[in-house]
C-alpha positions as CSV (number, residue, x, y, z in Angstrom):
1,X,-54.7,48.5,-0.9
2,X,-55.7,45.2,-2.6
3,X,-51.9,44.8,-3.4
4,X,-51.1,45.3,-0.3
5,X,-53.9,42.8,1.3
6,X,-52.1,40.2,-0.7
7,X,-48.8,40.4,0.0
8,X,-50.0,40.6,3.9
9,X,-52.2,37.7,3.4
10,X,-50.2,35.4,1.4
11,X,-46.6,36.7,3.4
12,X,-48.4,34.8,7.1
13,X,-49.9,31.6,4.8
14,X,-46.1,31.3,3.7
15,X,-44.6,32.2,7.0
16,X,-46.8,29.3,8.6
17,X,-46.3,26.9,6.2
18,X,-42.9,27.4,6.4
19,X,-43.3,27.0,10.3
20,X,-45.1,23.9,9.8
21,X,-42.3,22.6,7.6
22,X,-39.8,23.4,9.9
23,X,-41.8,21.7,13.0
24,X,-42.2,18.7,10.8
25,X,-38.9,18.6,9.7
26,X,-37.9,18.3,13.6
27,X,-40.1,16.4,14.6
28,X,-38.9,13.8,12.2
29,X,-35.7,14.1,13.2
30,X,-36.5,14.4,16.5
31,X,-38.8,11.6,17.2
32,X,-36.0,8.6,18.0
33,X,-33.4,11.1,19.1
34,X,-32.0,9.2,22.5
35,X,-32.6,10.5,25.8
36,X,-28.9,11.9,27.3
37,X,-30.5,10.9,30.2
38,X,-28.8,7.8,29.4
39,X,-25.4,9.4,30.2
40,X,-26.3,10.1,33.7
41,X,-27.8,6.7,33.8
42,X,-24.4,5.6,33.1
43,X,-23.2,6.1,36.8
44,X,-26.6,3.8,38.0
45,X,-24.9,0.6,36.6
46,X,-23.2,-1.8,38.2
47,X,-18.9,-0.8,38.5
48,X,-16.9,-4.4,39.1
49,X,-13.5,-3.6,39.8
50,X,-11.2,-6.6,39.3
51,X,-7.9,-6.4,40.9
52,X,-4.6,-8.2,41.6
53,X,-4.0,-10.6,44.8
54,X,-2.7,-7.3,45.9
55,X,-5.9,-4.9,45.5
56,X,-3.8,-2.9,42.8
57,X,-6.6,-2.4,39.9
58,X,-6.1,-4.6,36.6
59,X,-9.3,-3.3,35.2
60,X,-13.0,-2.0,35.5
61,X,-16.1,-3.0,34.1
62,X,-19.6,-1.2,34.0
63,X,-19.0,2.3,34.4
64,X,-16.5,3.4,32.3
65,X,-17.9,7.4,32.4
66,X,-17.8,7.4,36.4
67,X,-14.9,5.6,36.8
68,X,-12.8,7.5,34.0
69,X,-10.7,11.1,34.9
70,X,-11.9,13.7,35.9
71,X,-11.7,17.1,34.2
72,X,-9.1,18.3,37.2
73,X,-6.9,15.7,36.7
74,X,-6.6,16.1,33.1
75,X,-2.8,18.1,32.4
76,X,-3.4,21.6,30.7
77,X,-1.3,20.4,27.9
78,X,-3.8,17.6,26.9
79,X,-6.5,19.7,27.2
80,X,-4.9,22.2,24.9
81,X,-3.4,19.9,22.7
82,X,-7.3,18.4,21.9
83,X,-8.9,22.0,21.8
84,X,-6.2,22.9,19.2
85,X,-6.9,19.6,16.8
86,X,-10.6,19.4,17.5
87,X,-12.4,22.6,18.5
88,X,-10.5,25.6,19.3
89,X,-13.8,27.5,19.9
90,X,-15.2,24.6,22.4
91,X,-15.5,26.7,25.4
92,X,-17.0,29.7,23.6
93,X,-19.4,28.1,21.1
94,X,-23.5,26.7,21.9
95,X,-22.9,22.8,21.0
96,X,-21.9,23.7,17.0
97,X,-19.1,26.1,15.1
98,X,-21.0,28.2,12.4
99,X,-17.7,29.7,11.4
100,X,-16.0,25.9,11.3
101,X,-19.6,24.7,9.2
102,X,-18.8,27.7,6.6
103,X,-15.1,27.0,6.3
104,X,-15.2,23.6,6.1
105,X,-18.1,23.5,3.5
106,X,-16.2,26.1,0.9
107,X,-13.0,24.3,1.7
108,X,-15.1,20.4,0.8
109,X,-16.7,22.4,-2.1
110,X,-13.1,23.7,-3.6
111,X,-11.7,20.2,-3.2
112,X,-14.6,18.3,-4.8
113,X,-14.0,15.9,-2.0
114,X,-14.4,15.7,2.1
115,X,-10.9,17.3,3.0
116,X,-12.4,19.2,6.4
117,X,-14.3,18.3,9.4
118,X,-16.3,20.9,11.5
119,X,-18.1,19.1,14.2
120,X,-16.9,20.5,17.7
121,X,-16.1,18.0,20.3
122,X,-19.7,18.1,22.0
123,X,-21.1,17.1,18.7
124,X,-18.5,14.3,18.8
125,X,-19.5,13.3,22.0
126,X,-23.2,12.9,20.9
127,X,-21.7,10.9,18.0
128,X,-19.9,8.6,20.3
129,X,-22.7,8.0,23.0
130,X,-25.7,7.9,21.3
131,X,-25.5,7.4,17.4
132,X,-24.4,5.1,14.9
133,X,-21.9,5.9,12.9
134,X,-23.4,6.2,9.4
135,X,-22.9,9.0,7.1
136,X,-26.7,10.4,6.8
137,X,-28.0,13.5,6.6
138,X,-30.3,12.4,9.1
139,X,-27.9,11.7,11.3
140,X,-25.7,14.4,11.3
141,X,-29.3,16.6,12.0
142,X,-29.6,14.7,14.8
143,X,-26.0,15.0,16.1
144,X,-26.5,18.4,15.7
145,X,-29.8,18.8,18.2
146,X,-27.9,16.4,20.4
147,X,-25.3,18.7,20.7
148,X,-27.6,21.7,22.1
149,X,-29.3,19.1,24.3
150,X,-26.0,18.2,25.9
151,X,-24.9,21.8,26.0
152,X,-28.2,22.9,28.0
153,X,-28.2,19.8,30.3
154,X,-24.0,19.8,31.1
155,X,-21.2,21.8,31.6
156,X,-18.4,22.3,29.5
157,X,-16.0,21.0,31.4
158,X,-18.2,17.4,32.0
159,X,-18.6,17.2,28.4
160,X,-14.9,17.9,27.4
161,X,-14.1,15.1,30.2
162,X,-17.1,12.8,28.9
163,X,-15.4,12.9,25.2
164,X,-11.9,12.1,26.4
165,X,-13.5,9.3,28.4
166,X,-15.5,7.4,25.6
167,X,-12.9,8.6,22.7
168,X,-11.1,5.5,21.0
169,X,-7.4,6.1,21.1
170,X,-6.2,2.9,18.8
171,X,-5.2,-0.5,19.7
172,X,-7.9,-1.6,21.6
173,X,-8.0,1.7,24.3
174,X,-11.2,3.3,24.8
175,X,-11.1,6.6,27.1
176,X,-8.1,8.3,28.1
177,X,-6.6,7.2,31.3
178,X,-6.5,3.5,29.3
179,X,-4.9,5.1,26.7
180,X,-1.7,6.7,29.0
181,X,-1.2,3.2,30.9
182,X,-1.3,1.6,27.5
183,X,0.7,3.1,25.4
184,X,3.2,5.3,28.4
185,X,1.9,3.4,31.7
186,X,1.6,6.7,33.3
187,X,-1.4,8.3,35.5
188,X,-3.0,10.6,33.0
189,X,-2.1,13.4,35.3
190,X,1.7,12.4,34.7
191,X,1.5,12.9,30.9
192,X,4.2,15.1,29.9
193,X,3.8,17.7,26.6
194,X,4.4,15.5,23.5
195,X,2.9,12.4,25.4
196,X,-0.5,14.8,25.3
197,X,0.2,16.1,22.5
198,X,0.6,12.3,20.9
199,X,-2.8,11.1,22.5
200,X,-4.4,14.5,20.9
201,X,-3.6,13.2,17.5
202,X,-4.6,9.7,17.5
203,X,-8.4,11.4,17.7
204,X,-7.7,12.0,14.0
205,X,-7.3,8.6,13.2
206,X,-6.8,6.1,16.1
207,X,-5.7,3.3,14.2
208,X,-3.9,4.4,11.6
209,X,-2.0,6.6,13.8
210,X,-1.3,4.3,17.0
211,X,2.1,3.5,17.7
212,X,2.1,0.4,17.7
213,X,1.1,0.1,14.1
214,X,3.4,3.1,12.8
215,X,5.7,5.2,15.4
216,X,6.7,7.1,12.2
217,X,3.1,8.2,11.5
218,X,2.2,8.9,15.1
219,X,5.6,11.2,15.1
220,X,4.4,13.0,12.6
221,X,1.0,13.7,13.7
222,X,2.4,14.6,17.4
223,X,4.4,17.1,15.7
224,X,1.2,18.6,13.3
225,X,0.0,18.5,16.8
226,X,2.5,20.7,18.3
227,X,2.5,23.1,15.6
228,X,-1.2,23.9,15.6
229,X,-0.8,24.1,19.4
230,X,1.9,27.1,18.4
231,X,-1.0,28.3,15.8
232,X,-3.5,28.3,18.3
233,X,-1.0,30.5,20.9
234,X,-1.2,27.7,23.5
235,X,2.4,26.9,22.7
236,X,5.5,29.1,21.4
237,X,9.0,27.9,20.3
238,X,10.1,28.1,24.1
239,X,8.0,25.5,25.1
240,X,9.0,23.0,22.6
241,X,12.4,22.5,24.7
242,X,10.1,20.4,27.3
243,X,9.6,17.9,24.8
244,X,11.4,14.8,25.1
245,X,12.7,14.1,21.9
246,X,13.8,10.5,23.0
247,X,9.7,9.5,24.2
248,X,9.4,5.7,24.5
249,X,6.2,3.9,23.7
250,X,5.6,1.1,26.5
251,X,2.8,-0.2,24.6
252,X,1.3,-3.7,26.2
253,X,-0.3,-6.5,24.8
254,X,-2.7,-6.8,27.7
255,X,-2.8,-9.9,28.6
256,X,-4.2,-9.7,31.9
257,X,-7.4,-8.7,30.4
258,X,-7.5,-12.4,29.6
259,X,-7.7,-12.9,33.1
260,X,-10.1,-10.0,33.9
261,X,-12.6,-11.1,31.3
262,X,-12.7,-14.5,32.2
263,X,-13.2,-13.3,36.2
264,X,-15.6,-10.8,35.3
265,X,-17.9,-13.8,34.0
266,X,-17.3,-16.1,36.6
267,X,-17.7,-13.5,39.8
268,X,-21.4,-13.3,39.9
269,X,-21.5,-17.0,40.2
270,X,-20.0,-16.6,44.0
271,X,-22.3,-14.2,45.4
272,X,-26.6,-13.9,46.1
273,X,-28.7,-12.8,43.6
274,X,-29.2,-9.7,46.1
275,X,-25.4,-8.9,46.6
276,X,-25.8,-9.4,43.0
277,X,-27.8,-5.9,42.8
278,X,-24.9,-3.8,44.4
279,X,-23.9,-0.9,42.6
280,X,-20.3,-1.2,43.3
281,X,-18.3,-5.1,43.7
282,X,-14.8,-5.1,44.0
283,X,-12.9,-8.3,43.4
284,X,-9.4,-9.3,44.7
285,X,-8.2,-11.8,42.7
286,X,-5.3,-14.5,43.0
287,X,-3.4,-12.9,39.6
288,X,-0.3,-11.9,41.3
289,X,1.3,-8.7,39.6
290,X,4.7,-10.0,39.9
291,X,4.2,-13.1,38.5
292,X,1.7,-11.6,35.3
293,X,4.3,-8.8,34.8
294,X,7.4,-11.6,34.3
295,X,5.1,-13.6,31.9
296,X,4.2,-10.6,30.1
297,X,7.6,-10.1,29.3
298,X,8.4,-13.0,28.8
299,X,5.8,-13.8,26.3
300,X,6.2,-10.5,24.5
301,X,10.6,-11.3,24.3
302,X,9.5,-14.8,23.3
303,X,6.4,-14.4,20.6
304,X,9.1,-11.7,18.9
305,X,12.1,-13.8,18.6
306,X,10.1,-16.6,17.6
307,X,7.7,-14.9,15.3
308,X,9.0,-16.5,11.9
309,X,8.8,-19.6,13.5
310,X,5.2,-19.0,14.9
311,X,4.1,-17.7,12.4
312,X,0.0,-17.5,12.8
313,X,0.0,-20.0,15.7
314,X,-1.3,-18.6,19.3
315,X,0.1,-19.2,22.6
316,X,-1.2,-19.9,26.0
317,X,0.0,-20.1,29.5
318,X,-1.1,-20.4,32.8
319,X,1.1,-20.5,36.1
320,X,-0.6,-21.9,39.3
321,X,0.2,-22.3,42.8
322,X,0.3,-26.0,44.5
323,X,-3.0,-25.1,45.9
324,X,-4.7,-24.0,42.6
325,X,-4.3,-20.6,42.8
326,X,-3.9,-18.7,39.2
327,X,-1.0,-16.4,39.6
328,X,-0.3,-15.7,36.0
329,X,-2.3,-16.0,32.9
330,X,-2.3,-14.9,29.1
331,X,-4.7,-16.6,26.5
332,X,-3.3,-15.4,23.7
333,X,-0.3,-13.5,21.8
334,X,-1.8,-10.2,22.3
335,X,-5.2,-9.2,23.8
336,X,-5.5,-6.3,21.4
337,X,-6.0,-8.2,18.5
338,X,-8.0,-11.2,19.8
339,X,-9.7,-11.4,23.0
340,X,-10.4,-14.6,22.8
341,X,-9.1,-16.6,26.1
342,X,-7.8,-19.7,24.4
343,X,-6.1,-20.7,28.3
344,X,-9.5,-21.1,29.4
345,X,-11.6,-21.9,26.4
346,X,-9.8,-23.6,23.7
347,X,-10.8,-27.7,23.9
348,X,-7.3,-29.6,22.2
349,X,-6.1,-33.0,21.8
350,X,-3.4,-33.6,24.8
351,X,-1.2,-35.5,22.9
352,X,1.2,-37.6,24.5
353,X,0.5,-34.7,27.8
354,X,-1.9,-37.3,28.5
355,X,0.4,-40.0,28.6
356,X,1.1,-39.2,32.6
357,X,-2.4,-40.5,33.6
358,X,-2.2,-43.9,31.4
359,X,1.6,-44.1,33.6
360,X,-0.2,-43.2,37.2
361,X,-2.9,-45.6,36.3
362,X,-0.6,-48.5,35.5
363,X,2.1,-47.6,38.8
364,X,-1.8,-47.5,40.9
365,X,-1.9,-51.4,39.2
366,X,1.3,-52.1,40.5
367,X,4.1,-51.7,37.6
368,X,7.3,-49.7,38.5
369,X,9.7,-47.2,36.3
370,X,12.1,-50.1,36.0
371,X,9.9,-52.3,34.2
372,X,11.0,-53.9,30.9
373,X,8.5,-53.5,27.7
374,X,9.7,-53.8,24.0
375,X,9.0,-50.8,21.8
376,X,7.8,-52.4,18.5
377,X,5.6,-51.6,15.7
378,X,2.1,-52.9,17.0
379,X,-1.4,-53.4,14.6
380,X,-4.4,-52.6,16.1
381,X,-6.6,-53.3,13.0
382,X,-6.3,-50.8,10.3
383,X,-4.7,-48.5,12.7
384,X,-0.8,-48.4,13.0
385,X,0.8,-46.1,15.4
386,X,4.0,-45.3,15.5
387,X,6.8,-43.3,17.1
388,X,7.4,-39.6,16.5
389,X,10.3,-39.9,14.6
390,X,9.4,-43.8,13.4
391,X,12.3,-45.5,15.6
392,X,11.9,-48.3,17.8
393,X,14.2,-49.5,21.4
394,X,13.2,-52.6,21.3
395,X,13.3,-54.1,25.2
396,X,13.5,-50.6,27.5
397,X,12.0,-49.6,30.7
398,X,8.8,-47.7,31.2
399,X,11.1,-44.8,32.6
400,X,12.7,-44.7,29.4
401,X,9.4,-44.8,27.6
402,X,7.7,-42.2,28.9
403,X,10.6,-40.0,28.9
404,X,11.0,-40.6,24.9
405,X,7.4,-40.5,24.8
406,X,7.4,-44.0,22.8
407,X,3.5,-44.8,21.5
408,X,3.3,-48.3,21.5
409,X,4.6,-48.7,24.9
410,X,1.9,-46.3,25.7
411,X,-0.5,-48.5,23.6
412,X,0.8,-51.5,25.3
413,X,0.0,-50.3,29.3
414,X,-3.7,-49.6,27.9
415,X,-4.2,-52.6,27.0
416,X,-3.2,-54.1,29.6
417,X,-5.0,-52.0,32.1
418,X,-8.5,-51.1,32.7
419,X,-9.2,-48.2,30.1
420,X,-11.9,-46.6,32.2
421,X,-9.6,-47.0,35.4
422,X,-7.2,-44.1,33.0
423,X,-10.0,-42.1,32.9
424,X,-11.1,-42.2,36.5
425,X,-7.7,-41.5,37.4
426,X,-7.3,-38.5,35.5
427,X,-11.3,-37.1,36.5
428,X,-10.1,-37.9,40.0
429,X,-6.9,-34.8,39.2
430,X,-9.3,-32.2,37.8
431,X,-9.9,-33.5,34.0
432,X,-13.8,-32.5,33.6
433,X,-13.9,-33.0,30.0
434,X,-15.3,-36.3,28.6
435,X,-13.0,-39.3,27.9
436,X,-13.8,-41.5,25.0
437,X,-13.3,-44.8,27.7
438,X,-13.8,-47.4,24.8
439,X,-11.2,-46.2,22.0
440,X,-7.3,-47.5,22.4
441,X,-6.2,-43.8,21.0
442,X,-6.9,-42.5,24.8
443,X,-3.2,-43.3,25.1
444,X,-1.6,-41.0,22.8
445,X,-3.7,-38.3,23.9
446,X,-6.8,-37.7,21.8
447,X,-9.0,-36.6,24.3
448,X,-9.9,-32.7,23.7
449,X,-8.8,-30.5,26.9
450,X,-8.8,-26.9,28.1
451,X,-4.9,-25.9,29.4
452,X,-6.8,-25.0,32.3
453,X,-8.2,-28.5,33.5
454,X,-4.5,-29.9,32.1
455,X,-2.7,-27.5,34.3
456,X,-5.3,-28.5,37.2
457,X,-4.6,-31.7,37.1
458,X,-0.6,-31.7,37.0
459,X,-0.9,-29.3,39.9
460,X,-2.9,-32.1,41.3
461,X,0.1,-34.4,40.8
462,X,2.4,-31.6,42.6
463,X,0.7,-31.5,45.1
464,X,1.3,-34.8,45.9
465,X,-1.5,-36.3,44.7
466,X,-4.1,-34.4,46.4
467,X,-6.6,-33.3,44.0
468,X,-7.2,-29.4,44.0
469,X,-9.8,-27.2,42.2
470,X,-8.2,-24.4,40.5
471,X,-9.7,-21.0,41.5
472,X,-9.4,-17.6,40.4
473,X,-11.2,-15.3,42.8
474,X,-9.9,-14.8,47.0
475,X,-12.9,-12.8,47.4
476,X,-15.5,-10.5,46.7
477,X,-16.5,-7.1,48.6
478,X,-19.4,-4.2,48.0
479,X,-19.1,-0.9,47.9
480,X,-18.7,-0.1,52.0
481,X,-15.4,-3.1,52.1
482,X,-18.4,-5.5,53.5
483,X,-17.3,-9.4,52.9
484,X,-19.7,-10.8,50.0
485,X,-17.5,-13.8,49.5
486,X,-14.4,-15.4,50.5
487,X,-12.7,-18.6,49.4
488,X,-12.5,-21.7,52.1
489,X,-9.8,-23.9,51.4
490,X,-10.7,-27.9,49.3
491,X,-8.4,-29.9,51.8
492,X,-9.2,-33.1,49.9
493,X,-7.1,-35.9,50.5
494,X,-4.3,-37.5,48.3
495,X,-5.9,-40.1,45.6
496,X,-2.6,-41.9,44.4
497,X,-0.7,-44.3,46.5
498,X,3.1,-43.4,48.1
499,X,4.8,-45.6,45.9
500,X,2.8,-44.0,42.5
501,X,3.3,-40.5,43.5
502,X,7.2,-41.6,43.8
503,X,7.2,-43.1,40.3
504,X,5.4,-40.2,38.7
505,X,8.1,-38.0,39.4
506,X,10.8,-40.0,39.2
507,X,9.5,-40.6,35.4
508,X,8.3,-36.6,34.8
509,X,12.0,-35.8,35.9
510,X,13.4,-38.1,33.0
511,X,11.6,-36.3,30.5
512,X,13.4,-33.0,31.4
513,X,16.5,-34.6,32.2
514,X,17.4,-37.1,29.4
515,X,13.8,-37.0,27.4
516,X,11.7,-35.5,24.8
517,X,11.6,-32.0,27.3
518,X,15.2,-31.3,27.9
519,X,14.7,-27.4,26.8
520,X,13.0,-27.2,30.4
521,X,15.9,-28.4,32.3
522,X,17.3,-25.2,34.1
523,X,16.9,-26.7,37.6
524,X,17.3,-30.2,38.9
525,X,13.7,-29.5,40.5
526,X,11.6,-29.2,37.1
527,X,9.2,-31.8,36.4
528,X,7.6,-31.7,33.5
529,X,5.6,-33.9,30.4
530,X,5.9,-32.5,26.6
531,X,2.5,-33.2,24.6
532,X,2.5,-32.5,20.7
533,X,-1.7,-34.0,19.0
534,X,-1.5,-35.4,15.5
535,X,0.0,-33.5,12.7
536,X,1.5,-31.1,14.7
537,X,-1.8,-29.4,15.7
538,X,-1.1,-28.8,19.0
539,X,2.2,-28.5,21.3
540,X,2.0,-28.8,25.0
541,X,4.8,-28.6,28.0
542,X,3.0,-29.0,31.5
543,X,5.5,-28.6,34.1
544,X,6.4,-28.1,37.6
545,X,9.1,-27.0,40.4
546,X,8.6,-26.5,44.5
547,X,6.8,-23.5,44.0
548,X,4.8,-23.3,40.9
549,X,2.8,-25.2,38.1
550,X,3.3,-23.9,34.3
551,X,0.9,-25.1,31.4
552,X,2.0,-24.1,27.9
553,X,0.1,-24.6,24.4
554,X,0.6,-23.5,21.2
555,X,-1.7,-24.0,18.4
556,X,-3.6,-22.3,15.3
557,X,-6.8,-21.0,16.3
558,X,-8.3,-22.6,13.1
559,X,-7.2,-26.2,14.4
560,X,-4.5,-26.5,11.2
561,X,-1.4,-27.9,11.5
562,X,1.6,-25.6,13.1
563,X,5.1,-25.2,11.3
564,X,6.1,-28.7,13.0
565,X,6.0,-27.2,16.9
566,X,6.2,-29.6,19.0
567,X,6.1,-29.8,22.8
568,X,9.5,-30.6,23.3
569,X,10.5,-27.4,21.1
570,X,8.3,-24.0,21.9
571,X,6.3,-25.1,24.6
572,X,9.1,-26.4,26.7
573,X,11.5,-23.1,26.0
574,X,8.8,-20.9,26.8
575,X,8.2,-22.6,30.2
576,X,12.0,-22.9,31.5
577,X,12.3,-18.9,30.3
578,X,8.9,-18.0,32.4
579,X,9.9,-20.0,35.6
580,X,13.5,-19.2,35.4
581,X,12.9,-15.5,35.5
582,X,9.8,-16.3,38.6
């Protein structure tokens, strides 16, 4: 029948334009969809593991999937606590929830808003790893073949793994086993009930919900957690009696990663281009975990007490060995926030932390503690320096100077020595940076330096005069424990004369004893040099005992004045707290 002809006819035109659309439709989603090759590629890049003096791990870089938990070590708890919250169907479903997709769309509909979420984990995963994180149409198509791409290629188990592994759990952790030494410093395998089911609800919202920026949110969400756990029959009432009600958050401020970042630029440096190439480097550091673990604390205590009066300034610290050795390290109040190494990288004027070169230069030319100079007001042109607290001695001693830090005495020795003879000096102890030679201001301090050439340098001074170069990496091994590197010792030979090294400390012990830096004086064995630039922009204490050199600055990040720190306040408390406690 003609009829019939038709419908026949015009029924397979439909059916293959309506195949064409749908081809085309794919293909323009699927032409830049990313190859998930690229996950398994993830295990060909290079893992560095940078550890303490000890060999225990601070952290990895590289291969972050490979180097993550497995799905065997992952508690059952965890695992249900994320299949509750995320995708109860995970192990049952083909990369996508139709059931969830239904739901979720009458539930957004009824709402008028975006109330409900129905991607499964593996979509989640594809999400994380592969696409950006716009709201599109086009994107969510493409999550959605990249979810039945990673179901065909891996198993559930590596996925479920994969997700934990990549999945941002707030304040700066990415991946699970960062996330249970963060915020409980536990082995993921350790995590108790309400630990997993806390780290299950920070997938929701990682930030909001973190801890550290509301324990009374994350509570609640642990305990939504809990319940749907009970919902989902993974739990009943029973098991709630393993919680521990009185769970404390060790949350870190990380600051070895300071340390770990800097070592993870500087390693490749030490090595051939071909070692270079190994899949696997391993690098034992000189961080001591004793050491960075009293700093740590003692920085945390220290930033929290004194928070008012720190307001938005930063701190550093660094704590060497005589032989240059970094033992201890944090470049900044907490690495979560900023990971910007302000120990390492942050160029400030020294302030009168200069001072003790213009001294060494002028006891190398042959002037002694005990010598008499009179504190006045001097003018050198238009410029007219003056003393912190605009008081004058009169006739005093250069002891007595340097330990009140008095500028025109200061003034006065660089006048009457060679300026350029300061600044060979104070290249000869480990300053690199360069020293304006020709300008009078030299003496208070205006040259910019790094805490870690300052700290150099006065470790320099401790080590009676032998100039050392400060070093953070012992050495370096591949993959099979095979030596790529290890560290020779400098053995250089003292630059200052007996009788200058003798007057240096005799005048660095004044300034703890009787001086601007008597907040340092816990031990009749501190030596030490407060340093505060112009305006109150910077605060230094440099200081040392026997065993250990300790450079401290504090300073706003955007060069502004602080709330009238100086070195003799902050600084020097912070370094007689750190080395009383080391």
């Amino acid at each position: 029948m003609p009829i019939v002809k038709f419908i026949v006819k015009w029924g397979i035109i439909l059916g293959v334009l309506v195949a064409i659309g749908f081809a085309a439709f794919f293909a323009y989603y699927y032409q830049d969809i990313p190859d998930i090759k690229s996950l398994e590629i993830v295990s060909d890049k290079q893992v560095v593991r940078v550890n303490f003096s000890n060999d225990e791990r601070i952290t990895t870089f590289g291969d972050l999937y490979n180097d993550q938990v497995k799905f065997y070590e992952l508690p059952q708890n965890l695992v249900n606590a994320v299949l509750a919250t995320e995708d109860r169907k995970f192990f049952n479903h083909f990369g996508i929830d139709i059931v969830a997709i239904i739901r979720a769309s009458y539930v957004n509909h009824k709402a008028g808003r975006i109330v409900q979420g129905a991607s499964t984990i593996t979509q989640q995963l594809a999400k994380l790893l592969f696409l950006k994180p716009e709201k599109t149409f086009k994107r969510k198509i493409q999550e959605v073949i990249l979810a039945f791409k990673l179901e065909k290629r891996f198993t559930k188990e590596q996925i479920f793994t994969a997700y934990l592994n990549h999945a941002y759990f707030g304040s700066g952790n990415y991946g699970v086993l960062a996330a249970a030494k963060f915020y409980f410093h536990k082995e993921v395998a350790k995590l108790d009930l309400h630990e997993s089911a806390m780290l299950a609800g920070l997938l929701k919202a990682p930030s909001k919900l973190s801890p550290k920026n509301s324990q009374d949110s994350s509570e609640s969400r642990t305990n939504a957690v809990l319940s749907k756990m009970i919902d989902a029959g993974f739990l009943n009432e029973k098991n709630l009696s393993e919680l521990n009600s009185d769970i404390s958050y060790q949350t870190t401020r990380s600051q070895s990663l300071y340390f770990a970042d800097f070592v993870n630029g500087q390693f490749a440096d030490f090595i051939t281009k071909k070692d270079n190439e190994k899949k696997i480097i391993s690098v034992t550091t000189t961080l001591n975990q004793k050491v960075q673990n009293i700093l740590e604390d003692v920085a945390n205590q220290f930033v929290d007490a004194n928070e008012k009066k720190l307001n938005a300034a930063q701190i550093s610290v660094i704590i060497m060995d005589k032989n240059g050795a970094v033992l201890g390290m944090t470049g900044g109040k907490d690495y979560q926030k900023s990971q910007y190494n302000r120990a390492m990288f942050a160029k400030r004027q020294a302030g009168s932390a200069f001072k003790t070169f213009v001294y060494l230069t002028a006891f190398e030319k042959g002037y002694k503690p005990e010598d008499v100079f009179e504190d006045k007001k001097i003018n050198i042109g238009a410029w007219l320096p003056d003393n912190y607290d605009g008081k004058y001695f009169g006739k005093t001693t250069l002891k007595n100077a340097f330990a009140n830090s008095l500028n025109s005495i200061s003034i006065q020795l660089a006048q009457k020595i060679d300026r350029k003879d300061i600044a060979k000096i104070a290249n000869k102890l480990g300053i690199t940076s360069a020293i304006n030679k020709n300008d009078l201001t030299i003496a208070l301090g205006t040259t910019e330096l790094t805490l870690y050439e300052l700290t150099s340098a006065y470790t320099s001074i401790a080590n009676e005069g032998r100039p050392i170069i400060p070093y953070v990496i012992s050495d370096i091994k591949d993959e099979n424990g095979d030596l790529l590197y290890t560290r020779e010792s400098s053995g250089f030979k003292s630059v200052l004369s007996d009788d200058s090294k003798k007057y240096i400390k005799e005048v660095l012990r004044a300034v703890v004893e009787n001086g601007t830096g008597k907040k340092a004086n816990v031990a009749p064995d501190i030596f030490g040099k407060t340093g505060t630039s112009q305006n109150f922009h910077d605060a230094w204490f440099i200081g040392f005992n026997d065993n250990y050199v300790i450079g401290v600055w504090i300073g706003n990040d955007d060069n502004s004045a602080t709330n009238k720190i100086t070195g003799g306040s902050l600084p020097a408390e912070l370094f007689a707290e750190i080395i009383k406690k080391l």
